[in-house]
C-alpha positions as CSV (number, residue, x, y, z in Angstrom):
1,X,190.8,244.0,98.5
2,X,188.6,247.0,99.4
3,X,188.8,248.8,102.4
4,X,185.7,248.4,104.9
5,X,183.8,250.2,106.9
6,X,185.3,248.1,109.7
7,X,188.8,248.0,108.7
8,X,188.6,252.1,109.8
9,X,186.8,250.9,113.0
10,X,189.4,248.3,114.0
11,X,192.5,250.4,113.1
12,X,190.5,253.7,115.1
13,X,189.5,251.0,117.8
14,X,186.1,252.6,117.7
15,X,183.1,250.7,116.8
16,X,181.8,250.8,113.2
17,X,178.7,253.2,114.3
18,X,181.2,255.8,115.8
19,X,182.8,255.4,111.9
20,X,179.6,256.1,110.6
21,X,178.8,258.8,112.7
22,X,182.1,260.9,111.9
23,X,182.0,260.4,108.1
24,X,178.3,261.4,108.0
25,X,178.5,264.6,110.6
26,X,175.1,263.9,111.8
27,X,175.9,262.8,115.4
28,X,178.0,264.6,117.9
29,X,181.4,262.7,119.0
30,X,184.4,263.7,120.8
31,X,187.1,265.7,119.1
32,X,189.8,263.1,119.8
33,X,188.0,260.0,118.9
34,X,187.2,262.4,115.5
35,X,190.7,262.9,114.5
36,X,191.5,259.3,115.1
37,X,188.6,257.8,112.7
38,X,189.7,260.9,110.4
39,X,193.3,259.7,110.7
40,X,192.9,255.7,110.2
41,X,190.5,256.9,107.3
42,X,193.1,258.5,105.7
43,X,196.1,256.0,106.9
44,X,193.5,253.3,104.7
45,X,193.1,255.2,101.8
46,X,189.1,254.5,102.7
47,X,186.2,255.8,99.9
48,X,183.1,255.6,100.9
49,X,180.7,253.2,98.8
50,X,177.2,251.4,98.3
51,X,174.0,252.7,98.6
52,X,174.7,255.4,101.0
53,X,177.5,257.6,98.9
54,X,175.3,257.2,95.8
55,X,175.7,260.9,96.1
56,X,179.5,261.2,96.7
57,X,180.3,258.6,93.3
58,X,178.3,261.1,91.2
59,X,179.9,263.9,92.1
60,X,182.0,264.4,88.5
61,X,181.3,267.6,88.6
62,X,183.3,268.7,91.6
63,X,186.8,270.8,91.4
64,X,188.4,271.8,94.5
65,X,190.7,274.5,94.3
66,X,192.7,275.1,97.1
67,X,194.0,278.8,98.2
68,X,195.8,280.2,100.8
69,X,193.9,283.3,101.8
70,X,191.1,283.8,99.0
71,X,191.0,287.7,100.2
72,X,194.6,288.0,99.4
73,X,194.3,289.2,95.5
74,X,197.4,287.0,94.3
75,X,194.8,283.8,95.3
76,X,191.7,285.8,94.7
77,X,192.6,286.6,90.7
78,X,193.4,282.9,90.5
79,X,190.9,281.3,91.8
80,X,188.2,283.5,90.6
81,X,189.7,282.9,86.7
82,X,190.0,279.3,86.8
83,X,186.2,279.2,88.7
84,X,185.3,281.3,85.3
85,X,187.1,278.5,83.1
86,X,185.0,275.2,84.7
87,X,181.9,276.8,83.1
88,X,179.3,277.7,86.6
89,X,176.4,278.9,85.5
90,X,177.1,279.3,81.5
91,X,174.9,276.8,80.8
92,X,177.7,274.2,78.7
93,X,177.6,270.8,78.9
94,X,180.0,269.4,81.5
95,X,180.3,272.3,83.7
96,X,181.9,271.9,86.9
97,X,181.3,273.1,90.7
98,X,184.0,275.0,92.0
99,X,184.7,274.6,96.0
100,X,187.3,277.6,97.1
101,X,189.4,275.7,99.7
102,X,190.9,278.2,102.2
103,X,194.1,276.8,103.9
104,X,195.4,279.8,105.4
105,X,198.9,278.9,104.6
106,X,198.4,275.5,107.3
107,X,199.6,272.4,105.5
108,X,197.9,270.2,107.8
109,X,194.7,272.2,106.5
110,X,196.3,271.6,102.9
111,X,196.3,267.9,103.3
112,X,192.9,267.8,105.2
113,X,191.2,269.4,102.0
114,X,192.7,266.8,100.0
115,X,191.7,263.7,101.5
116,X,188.3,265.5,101.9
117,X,187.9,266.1,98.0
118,X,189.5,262.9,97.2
119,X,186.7,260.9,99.8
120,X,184.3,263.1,97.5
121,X,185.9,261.7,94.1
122,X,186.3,265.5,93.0
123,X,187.0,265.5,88.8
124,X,189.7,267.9,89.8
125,X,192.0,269.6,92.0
126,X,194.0,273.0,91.8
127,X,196.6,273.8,94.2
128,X,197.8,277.4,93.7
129,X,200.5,279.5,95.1
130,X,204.0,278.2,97.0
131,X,204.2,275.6,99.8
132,X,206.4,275.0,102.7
133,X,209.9,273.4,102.3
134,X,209.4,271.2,105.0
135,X,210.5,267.3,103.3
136,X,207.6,265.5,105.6
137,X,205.1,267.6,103.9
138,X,206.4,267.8,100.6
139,X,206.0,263.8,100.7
140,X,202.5,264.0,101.9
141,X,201.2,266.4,99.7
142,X,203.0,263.9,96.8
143,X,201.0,261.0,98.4
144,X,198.0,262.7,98.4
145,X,198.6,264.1,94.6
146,X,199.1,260.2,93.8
147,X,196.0,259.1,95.0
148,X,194.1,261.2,93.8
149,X,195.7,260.8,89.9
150,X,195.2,257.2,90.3
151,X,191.2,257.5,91.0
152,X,190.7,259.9,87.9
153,X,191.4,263.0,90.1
154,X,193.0,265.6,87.6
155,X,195.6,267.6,89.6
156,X,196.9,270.8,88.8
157,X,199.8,273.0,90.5
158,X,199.5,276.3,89.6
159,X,202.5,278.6,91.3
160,X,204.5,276.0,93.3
161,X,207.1,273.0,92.7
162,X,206.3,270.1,90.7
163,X,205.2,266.9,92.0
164,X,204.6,263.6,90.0
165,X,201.3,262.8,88.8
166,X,200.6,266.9,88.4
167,X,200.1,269.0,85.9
168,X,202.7,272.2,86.7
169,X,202.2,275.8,86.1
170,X,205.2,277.0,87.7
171,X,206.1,281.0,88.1
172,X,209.3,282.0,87.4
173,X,210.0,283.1,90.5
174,X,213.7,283.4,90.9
175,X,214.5,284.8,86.9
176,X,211.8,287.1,87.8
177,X,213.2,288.6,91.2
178,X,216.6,288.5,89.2
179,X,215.4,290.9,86.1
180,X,213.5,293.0,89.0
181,X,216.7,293.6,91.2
182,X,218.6,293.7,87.3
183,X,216.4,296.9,86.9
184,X,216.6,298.7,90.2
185,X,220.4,298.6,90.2
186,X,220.3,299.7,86.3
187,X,219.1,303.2,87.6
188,X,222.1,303.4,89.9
189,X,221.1,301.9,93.1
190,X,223.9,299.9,95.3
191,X,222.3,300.0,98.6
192,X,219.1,298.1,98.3
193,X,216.9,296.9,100.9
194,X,214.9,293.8,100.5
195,X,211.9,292.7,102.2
196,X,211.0,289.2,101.8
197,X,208.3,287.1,102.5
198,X,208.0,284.2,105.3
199,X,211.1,282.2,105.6
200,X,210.4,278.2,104.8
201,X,208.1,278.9,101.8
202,X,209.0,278.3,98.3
203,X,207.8,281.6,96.7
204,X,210.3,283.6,99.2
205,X,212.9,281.3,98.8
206,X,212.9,281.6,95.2
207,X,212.5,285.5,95.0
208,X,215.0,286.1,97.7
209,X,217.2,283.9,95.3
210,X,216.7,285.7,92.7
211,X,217.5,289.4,93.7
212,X,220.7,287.8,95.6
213,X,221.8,286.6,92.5
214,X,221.4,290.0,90.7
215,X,223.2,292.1,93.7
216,X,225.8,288.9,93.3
217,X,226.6,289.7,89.9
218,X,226.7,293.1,90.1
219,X,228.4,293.5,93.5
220,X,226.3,295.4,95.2
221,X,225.9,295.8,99.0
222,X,223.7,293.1,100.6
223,X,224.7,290.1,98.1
224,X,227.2,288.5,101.1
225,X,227.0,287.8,104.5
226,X,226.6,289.7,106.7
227,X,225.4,292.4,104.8
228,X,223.1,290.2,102.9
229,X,221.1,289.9,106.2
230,X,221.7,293.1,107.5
231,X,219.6,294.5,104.2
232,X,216.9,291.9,104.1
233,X,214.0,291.5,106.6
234,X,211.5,288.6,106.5
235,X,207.8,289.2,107.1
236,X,204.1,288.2,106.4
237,X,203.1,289.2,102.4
238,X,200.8,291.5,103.9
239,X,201.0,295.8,104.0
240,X,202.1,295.7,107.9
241,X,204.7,293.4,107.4
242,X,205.7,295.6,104.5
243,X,205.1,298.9,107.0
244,X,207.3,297.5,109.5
245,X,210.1,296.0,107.7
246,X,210.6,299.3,106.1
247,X,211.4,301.0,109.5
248,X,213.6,298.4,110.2
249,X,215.5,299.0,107.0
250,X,216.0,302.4,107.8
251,X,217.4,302.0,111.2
252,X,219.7,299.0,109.6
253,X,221.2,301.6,107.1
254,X,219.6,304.8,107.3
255,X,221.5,305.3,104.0
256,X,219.8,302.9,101.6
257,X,218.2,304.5,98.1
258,X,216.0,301.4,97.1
259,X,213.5,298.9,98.5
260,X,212.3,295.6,96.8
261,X,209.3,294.1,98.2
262,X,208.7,290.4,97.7
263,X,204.7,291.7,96.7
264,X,202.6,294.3,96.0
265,X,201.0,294.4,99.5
266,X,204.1,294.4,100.6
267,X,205.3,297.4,98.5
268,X,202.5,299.8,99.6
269,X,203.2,298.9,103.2
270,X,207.3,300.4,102.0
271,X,205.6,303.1,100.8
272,X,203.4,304.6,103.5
273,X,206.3,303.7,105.9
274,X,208.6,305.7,104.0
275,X,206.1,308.7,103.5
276,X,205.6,308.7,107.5
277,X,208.8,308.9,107.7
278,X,208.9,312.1,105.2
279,X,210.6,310.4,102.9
280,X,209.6,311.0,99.1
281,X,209.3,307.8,96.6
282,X,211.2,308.0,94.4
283,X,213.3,311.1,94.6
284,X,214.4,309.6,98.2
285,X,214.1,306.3,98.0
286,X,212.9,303.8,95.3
287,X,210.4,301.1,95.8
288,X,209.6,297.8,93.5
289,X,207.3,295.0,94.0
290,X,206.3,291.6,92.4
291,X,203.5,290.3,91.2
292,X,201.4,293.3,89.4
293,X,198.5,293.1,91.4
294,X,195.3,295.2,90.1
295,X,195.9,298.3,92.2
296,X,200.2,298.3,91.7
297,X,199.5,300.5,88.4
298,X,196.9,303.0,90.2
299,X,199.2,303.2,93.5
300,X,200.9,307.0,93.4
301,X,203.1,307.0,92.1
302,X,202.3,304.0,90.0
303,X,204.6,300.8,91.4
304,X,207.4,299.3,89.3
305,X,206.9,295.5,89.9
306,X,207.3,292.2,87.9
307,X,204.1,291.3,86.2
308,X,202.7,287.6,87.0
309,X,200.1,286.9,84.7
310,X,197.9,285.7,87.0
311,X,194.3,285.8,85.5
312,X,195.7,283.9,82.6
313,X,197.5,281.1,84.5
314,X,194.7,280.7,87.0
315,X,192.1,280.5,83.7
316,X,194.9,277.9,82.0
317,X,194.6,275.8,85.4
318,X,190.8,275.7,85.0
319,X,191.0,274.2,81.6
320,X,193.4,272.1,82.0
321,X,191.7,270.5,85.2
322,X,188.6,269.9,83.0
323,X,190.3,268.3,80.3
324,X,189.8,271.2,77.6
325,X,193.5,272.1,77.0
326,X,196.1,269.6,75.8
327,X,198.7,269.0,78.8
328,X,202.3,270.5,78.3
329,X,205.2,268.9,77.0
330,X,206.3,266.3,80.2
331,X,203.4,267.5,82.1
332,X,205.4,271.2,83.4
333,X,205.4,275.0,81.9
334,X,207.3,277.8,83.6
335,X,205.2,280.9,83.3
336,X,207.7,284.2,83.3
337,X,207.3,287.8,85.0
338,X,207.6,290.8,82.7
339,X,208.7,293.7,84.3
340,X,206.3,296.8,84.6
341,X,208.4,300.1,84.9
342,X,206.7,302.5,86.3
343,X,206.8,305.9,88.6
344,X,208.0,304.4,92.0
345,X,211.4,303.7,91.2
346,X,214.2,306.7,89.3
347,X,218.0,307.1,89.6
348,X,219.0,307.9,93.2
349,X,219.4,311.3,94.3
350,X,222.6,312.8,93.7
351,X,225.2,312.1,96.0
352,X,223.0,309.5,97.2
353,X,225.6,306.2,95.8
């Protein structure tokens, strides 16, 4: 049996007006009694229908794809790529509107924009980047994807875990970290720093992971406890955070010949740390990223870094949310890193290991 109109009063203990009023925005009503219509709406699973969201059960052409900070260029090459692939403005048949969600890295934000696109009966969705580990979201975001897959929502991951009812694009996050850290200790280095990204997030988890296991295999400094946490220092992916963890790194082990940064942004933020410092890069210390954003290659010197194809997996998510790509085999494909060697990292000094 459909949900009503005042089924969401009852369970809000509102009247049905006050329903009316929040789910049209038209009216002024108090921030608490808001969130609880907004809450019981989503508790019900309620769509809007009849005469009244005429509008909202046309709106087919709809993809919302969500971000976590659209200035941030890992999002921004994404979501402007996959926007390219659902056809604005081209003139095709079928083209699709593409609504840049910005969560700002808030999963309560994250599953606000999906109930919202799923009460507008959006074609598609596109999640990109990592999430939190947190279980209690993790099972909301999966009860959200569910929903929405079983009222014709398409649902595409692009970056981050699997979930059922999804089509994946995951990055290969860890293996690529691995083959970065591989690299940096090829040239000679044993003491590496490591800057990381926020703890609790899937993307630093798995690239943390991944140059651990390289410094584990090799034996190199920083692959145990407590030395493994003495040379890594968690942060924002943004250049302070980068700028700062670098002079912490320093006054941790004044000695080290090598950072990797869990990003790009990141990276640069090493790098003008270590210049202040009058440090040269990479005759005095050596400096690798991830990711390959657009300016790693004109950065001086140029940044080694592991290359995500980004434009081409956010284009890959476009088409598949709109139907015009075949799905891969059981509904996942891992997208690898390919490791850019460039200017920013060289043997250490002599002496130096």
């Amino acid at each position: 049996m459909a949900v009503t109109l005042a089924d969401v009063a009852a369970r809000a203990r509102v009247s049905a007006a006050t329903v009316s009023r929040v789910l049209s925005g038209n009216y002024p009503v108090a921030e608490t009694t808001r969130a609880r219509v907004l809450r019981a709406v989503d508790e019900l699973e309620y769509v809007v229908n009849g005469p009244a969201s005429a509008l909202a059960a046309a709106t087919s052409d709809l993809v919302g794809v969500l971000v976590n900070d659209i200035a941030d260029p890992f999002f921004g090459v994404m979501a402007g790529a996959a926007q390219a692939e659902l056809g604005l403005g081209d003139g095709r048949a079928g083209e699709k509107l593409a609504v840049i969600c910005n969560t700002g890295g808030v999963p309560q934000r994250e599953l606000t924009y999906l109930t919202l696109l799923q009460r507008q009966r959006a074609a598609a969705v596109i999640l990109t980047g990592g999430t939190v580990e947190n279980p209690e979201h993790t099972a909301a975001v999966a009860a959200k994807v569910s929903r929405l897959a079983a009222s014709g929502t398409r649902v595409v991951l692009c970056g981050r875990p699997p979930t059922a009812g999804a089509v994946t694009l995951a990055f290969d996050n860890l293996g690529g970290a691995r083959r970065l850290t591989e690299h940096v200790l090829a040239l000679g280095h044993r003491r590496i720093g490591y800057v990381a990204g926020p703890a609790g997030r899937t993307t630093t988890t798995d690239r943390l992971a991944g140059h651990r296991a390289a410094l584990a295999a090799q034996g190199a400094d920083g692959h145990e406890d407590p030395a493994a946490e003495r040379l890594t220092v968690h942060g924002s992916y943004d250049r302070s955070s980068g700028y700062d963890a670098a002079l912490e790194l320093l006054r941790r082990a004044p000695d080290l010949t090598a950072v990797v940064a869990a990003n790009d942004t990141v990276a640069l933020g090493v790098c003008a740390a270590l210049r202040d410092r009058g440090l040269r890069i990479p005759q005095d210390v050596s400096v690798a990223g991830f990711d390959d954003l657009p300016f790693s290659a004109d950065a001086v010197p140029a940044l080694t870094t592991m290359r995500l194809p980004l434009h081409q997996a956010g284009a890959r998510a476009g088409r598949l949310a709109v139907g015009r790509e075949p799905q891969p085999p059981g509904g996942v494909a891992t997208i690898r890193a390919e490791l850019m060697a460039r200017d920013s990292t060289a043997p250490p000094r002599p002496g130096a290991v």
